[in-house]
Each structure stands twice: as structure tokens, then as C-alpha cells.
Biopython code that builds the backbone (N, CA, C, O; Angstrom):
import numpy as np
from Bio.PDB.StructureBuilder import StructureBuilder

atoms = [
    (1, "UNK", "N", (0.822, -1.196, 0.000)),
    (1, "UNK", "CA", (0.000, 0.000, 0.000)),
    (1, "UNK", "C", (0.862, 1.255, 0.000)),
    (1, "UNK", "O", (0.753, 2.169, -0.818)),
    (2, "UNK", "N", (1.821, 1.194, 1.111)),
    (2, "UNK", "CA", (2.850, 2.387, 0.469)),
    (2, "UNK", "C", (3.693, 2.473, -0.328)),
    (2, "UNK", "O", (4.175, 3.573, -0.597)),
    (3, "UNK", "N", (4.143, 1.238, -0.980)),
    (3, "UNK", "CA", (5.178, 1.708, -2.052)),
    (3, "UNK", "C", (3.728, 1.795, -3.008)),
    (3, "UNK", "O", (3.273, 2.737, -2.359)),
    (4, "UNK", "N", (3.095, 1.644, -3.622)),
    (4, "UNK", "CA", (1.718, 2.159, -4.486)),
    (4, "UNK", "C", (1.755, 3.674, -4.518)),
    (4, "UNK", "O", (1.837, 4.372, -5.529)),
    (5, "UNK", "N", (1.662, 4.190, -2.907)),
    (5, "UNK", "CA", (1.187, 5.670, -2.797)),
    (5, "UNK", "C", (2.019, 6.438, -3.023)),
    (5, "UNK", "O", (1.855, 7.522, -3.583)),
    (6, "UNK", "N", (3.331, 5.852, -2.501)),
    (6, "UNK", "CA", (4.853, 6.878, -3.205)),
    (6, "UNK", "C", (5.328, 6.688, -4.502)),
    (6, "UNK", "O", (5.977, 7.516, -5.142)),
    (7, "UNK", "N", (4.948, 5.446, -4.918)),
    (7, "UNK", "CA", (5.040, 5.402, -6.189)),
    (7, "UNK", "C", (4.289, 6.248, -7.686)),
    (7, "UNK", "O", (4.654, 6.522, -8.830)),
    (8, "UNK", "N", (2.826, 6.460, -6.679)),
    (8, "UNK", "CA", (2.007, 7.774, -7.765)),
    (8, "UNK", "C", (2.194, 9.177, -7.064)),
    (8, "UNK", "O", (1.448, 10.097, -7.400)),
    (9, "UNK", "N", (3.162, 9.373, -6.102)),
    (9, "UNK", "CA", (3.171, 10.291, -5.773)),
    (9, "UNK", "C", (4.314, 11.387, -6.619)),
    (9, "UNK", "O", (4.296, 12.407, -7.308)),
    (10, "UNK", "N", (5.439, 10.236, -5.938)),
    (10, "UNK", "CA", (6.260, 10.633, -7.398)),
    (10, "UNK", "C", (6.182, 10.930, -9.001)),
    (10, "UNK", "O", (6.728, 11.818, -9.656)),
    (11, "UNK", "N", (5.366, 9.941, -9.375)),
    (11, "UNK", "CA", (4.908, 10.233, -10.751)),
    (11, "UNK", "C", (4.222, 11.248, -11.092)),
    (11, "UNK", "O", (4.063, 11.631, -12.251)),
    (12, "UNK", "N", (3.748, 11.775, -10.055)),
    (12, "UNK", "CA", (2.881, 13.388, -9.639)),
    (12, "UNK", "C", (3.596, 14.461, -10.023)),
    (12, "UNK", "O", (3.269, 15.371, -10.786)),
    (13, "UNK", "N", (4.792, 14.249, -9.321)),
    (13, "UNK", "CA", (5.702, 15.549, -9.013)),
    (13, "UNK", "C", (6.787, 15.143, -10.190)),
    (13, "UNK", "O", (7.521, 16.099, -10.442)),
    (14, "UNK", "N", (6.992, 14.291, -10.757)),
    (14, "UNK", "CA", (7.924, 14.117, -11.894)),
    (14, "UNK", "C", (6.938, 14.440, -13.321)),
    (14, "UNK", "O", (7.525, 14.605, -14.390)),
    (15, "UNK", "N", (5.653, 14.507, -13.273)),
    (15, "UNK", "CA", (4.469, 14.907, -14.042)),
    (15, "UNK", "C", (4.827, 16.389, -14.291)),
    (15, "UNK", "O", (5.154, 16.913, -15.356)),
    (16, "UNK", "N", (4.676, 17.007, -12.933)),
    (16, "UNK", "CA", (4.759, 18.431, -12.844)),
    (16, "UNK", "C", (5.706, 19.352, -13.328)),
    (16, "UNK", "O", (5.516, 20.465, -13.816)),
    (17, "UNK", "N", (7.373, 18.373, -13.006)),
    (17, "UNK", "CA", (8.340, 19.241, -13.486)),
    (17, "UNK", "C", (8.680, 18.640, -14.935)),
    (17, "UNK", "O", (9.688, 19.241, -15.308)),
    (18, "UNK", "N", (8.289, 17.735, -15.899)),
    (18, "UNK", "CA", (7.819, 17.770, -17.335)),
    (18, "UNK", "C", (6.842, 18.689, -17.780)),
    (18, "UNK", "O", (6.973, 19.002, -18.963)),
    (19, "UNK", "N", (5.823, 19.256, -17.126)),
    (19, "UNK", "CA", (4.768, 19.863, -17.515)),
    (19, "UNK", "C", (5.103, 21.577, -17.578)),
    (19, "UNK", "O", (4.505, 22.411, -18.258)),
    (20, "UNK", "N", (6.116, 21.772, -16.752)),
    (20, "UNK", "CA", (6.900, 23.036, -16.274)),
    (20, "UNK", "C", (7.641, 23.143, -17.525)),
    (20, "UNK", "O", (7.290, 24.069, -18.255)),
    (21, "UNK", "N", (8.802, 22.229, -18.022)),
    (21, "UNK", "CA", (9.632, 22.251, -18.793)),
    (21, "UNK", "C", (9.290, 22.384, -20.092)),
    (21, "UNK", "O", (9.949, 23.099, -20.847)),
    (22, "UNK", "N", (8.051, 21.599, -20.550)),
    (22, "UNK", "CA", (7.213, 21.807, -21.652)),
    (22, "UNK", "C", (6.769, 23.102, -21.771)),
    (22, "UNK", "O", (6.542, 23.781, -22.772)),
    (23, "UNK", "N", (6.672, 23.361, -20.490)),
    (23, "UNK", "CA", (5.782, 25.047, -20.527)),
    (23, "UNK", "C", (7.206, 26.191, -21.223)),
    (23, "UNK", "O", (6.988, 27.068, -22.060)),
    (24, "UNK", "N", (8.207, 25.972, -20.795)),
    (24, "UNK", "CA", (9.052, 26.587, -20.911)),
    (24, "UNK", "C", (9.217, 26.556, -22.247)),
    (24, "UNK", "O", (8.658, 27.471, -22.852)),
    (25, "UNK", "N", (9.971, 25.575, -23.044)),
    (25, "UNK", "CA", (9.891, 24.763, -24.336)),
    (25, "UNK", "C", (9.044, 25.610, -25.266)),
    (25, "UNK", "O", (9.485, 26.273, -26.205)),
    (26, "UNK", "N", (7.558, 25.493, -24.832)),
    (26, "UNK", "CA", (6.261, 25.926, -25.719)),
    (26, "UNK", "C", (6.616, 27.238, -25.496)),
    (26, "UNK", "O", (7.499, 27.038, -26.331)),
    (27, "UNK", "N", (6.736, 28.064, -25.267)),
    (27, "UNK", "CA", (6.561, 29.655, -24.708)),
    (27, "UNK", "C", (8.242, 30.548, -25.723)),
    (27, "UNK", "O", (8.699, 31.673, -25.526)),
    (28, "UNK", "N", (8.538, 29.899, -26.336)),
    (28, "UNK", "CA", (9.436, 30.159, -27.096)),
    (28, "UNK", "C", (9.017, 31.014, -28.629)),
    (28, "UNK", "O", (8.275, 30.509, -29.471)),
    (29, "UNK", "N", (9.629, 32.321, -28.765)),
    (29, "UNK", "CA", (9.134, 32.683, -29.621)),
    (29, "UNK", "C", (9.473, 32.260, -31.267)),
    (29, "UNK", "O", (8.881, 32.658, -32.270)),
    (30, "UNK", "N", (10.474, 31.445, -31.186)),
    (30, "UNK", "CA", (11.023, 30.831, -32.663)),
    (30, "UNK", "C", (11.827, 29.828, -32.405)),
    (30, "UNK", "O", (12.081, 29.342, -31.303)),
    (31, "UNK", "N", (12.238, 29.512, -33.478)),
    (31, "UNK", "CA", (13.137, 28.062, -33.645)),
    (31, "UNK", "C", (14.608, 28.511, -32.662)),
    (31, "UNK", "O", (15.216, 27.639, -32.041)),
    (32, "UNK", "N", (15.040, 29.967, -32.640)),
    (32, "UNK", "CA", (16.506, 30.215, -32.234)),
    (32, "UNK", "C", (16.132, 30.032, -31.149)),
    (32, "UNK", "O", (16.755, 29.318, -30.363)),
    (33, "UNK", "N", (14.778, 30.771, -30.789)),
    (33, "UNK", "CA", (14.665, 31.419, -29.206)),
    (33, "UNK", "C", (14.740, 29.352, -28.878)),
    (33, "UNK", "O", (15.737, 28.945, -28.282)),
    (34, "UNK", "N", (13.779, 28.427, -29.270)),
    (34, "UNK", "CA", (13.405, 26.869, -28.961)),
    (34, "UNK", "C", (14.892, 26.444, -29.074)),
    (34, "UNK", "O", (14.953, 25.269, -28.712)),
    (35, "UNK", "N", (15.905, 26.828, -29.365)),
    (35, "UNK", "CA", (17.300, 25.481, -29.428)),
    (35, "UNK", "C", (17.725, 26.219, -28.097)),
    (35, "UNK", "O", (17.808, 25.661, -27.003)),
    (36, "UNK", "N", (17.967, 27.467, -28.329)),
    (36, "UNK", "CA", (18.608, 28.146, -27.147)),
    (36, "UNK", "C", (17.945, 28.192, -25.441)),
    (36, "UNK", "O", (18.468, 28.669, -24.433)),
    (37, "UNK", "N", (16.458, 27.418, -25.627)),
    (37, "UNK", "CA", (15.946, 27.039, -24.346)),
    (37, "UNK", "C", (16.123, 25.554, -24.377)),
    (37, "UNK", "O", (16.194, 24.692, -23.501)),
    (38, "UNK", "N", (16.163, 25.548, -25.511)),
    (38, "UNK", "CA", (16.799, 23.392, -25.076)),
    (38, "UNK", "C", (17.876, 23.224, -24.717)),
    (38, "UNK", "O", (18.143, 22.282, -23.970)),
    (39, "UNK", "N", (19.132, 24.401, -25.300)),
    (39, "UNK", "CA", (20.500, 23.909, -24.183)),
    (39, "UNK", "C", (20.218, 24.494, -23.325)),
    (39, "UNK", "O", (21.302, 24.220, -22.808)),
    (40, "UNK", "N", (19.563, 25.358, -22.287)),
    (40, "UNK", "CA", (19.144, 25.672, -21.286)),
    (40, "UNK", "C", (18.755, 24.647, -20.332)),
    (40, "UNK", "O", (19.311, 24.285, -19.295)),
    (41, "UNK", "N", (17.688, 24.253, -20.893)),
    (41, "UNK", "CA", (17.299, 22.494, -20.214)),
    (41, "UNK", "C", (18.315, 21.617, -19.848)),
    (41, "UNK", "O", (18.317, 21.043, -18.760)),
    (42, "UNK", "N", (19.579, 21.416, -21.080)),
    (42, "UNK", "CA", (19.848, 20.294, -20.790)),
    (42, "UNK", "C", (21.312, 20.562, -19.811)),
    (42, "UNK", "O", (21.841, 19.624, -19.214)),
    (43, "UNK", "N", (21.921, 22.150, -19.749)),
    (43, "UNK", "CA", (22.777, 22.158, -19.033)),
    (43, "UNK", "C", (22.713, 22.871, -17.514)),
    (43, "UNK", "O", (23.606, 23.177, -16.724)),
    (44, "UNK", "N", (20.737, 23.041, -17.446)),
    (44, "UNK", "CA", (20.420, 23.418, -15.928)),
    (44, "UNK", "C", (19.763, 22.635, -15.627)),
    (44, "UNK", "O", (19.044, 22.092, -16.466)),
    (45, "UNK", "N", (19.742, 22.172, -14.003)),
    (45, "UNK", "CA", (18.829, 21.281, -13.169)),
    (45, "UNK", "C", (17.670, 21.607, -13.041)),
    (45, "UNK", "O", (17.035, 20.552, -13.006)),
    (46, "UNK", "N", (16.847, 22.631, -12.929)),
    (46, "UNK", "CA", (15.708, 23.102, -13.023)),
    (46, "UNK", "C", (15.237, 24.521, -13.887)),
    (46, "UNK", "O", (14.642, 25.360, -13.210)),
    (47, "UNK", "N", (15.465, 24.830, -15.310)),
    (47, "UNK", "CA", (15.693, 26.390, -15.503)),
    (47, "UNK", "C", (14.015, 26.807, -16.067)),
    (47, "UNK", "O", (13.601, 27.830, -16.612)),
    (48, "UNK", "N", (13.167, 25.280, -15.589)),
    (48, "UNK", "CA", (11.722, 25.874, -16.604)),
    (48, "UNK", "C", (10.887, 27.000, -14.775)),
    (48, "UNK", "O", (9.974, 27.826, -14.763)),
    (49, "UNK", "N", (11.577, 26.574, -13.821)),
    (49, "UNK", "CA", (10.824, 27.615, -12.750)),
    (49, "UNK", "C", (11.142, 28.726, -12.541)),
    (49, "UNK", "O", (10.477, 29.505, -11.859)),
    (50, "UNK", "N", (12.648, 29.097, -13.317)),
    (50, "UNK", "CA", (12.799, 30.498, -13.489)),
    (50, "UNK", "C", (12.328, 30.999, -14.563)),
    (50, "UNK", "O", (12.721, 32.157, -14.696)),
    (51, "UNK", "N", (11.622, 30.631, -15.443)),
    (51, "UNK", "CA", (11.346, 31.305, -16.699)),
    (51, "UNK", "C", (9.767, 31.004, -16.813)),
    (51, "UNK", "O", (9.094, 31.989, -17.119)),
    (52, "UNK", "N", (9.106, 29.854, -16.624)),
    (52, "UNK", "CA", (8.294, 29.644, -17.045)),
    (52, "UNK", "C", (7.071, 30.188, -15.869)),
    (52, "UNK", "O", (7.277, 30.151, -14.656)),
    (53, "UNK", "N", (5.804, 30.681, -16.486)),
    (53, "UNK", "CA", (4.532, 31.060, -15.456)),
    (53, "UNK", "C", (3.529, 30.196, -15.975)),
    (53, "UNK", "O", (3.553, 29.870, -17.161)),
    (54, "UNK", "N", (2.410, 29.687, -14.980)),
    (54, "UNK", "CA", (1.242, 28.940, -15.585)),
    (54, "UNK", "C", (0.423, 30.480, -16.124)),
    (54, "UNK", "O", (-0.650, 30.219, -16.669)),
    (55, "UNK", "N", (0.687, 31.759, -16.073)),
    (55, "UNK", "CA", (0.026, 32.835, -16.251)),
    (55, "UNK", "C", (0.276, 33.189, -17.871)),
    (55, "UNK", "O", (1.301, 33.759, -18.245)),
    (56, "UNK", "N", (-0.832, 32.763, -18.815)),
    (56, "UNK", "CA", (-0.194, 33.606, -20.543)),
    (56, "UNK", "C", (0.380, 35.099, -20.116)),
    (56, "UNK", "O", (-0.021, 35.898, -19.270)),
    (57, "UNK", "N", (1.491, 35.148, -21.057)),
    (57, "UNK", "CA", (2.066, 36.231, -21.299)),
    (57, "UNK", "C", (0.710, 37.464, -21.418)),
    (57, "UNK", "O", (0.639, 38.400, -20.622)),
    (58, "UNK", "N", (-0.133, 37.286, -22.361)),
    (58, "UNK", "CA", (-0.650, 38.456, -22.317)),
    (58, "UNK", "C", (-1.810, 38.608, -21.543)),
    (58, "UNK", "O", (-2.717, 39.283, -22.030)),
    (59, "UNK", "N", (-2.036, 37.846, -19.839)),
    (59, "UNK", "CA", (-2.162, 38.730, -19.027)),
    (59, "UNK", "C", (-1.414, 39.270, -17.828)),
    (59, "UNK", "O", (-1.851, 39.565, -16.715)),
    (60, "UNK", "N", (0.089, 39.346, -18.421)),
    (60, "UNK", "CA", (0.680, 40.006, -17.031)),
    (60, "UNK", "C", (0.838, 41.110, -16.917)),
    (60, "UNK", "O", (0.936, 41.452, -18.096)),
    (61, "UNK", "N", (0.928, 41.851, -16.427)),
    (61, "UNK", "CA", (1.236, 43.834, -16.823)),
    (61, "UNK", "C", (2.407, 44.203, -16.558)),
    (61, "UNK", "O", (2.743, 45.373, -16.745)),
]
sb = StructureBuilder()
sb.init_structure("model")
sb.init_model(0)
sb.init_chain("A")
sb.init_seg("    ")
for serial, (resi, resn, name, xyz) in enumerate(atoms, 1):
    if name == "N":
        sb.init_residue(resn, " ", resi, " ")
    sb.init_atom(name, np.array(xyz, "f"), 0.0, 1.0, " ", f" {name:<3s}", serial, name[0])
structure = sb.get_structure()
């Protein structure tokens, strides 16, 4: 019963920081801006929570 519950728990939170990174990824304004956030990805441990918001760009002020 608990390796079950930590087992989808994790898959939760490993869900989340794919879903972050994608966010980051998607939010790219072109192909330069998309390579230059993919070596971003692959040579930082977390770089989609400094960049990325669940908020669209055009409603922030």
C-alpha cells in the first residue's frame, strides 16, 4: 500500500516538473529562441521555474 502511494506520488511531481519544462519549451518565440531554451534544459537542473509562469504572457502587466 505504500510503495503504491509513493510510487504515484512521485509520478505526480515528476508529471509536474515535465509539464513546467514543456511550458518553458512551448513559450518560445522561434526556432533560435526553442534550441537556445533546449540547451538551457539540458545544461540546468531546473531552468523551466525560473522562466516559465502557468500565467499567458498576455495577461501580465
Amino acid at each position: 500500500m505504500f510503495a503504491e502511494l509513493t510510487k504515484r506520488l512521485g509520478a505526480l511531481l515528476v508529471s509536474t516538473e515535465d509539464h513546467e519544462r514543456e511550458a518553458f519549451l512551448a513559450s518560445s518565440a522561434d526556432l533560435a529562441d526553442l534550441e537556445h531554451r533546449m540547451k538551457i534544459v539540458e545544461t540546468h537542473a531546473n531552468p523551466a521555474r525560473w522562466y516559465a509562469s502557468s500565467t499567458p504572457h498576455e495577461w501580465r502587466t
